[in-house]
N, C-alpha and C positions, 0 to 999 in steps of 0.2 A: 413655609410656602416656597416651591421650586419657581427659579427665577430662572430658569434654562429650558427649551426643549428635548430635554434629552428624558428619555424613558429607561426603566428600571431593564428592558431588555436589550437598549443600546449597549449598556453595560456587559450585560451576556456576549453580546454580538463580538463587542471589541477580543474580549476575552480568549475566543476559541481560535483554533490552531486554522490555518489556509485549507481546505477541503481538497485542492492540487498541490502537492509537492512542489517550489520553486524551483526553477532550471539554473543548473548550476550546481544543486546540493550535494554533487560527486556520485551519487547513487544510478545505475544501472537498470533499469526496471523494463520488463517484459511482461505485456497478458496476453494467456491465454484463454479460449472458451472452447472445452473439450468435454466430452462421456464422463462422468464421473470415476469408474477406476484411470481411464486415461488419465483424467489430470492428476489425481494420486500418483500415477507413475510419471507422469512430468516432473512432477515437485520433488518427487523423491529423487530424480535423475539429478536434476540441476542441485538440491542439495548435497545429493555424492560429488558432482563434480565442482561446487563450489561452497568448500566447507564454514558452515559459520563464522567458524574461530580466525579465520584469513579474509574472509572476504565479506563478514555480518551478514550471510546470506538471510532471509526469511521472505515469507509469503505474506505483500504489506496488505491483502486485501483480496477478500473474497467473496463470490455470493451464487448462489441459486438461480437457473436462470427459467423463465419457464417452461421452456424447453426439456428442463431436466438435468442441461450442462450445467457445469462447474464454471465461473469466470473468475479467473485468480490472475493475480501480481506478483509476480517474483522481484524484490529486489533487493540488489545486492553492488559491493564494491568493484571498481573495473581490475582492479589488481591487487593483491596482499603486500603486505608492508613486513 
């Protein structure tokens, strides 16, 4: 017999990761909402010019808008080490 109010999905809850990114976590992040090839060639742009390997660049997030647009997140390091 549970002697606590806590439920079997409190446990879930505690578990998953912040839904917003912390401020402070060093990370750079930009979104945009553009045409579909558009944002393709954005993402392509920013990743030529900020290569993974120096700067962890990637696209933390993206989706469908219904619209039609693309909504994506680019984030990435402010400088290479």
């Amino acid at each position: 017999m549970r002697t606590d109010n806590r439920k079997p999905f409190d446990a879930v809850r505690r578990g998953q990761k912040p839904a917003r990114p912390q401020a402070g976590d060093g990370f750079r992040r930009e979104t945009f909402a553009l045409p579909r090839e558009a944002a393709r060639a954005k993402a392509r742009e920013i990743l030529a010019r900020f290569p993974k390997a120096a700067y962890m660049t990637e696209i933390e997030a993206w989706r469908e808008l219904e619209d039609g647009r693309i909504e994506f997140t680019m984030r990435r390091l402010p400088t290479a080490d």
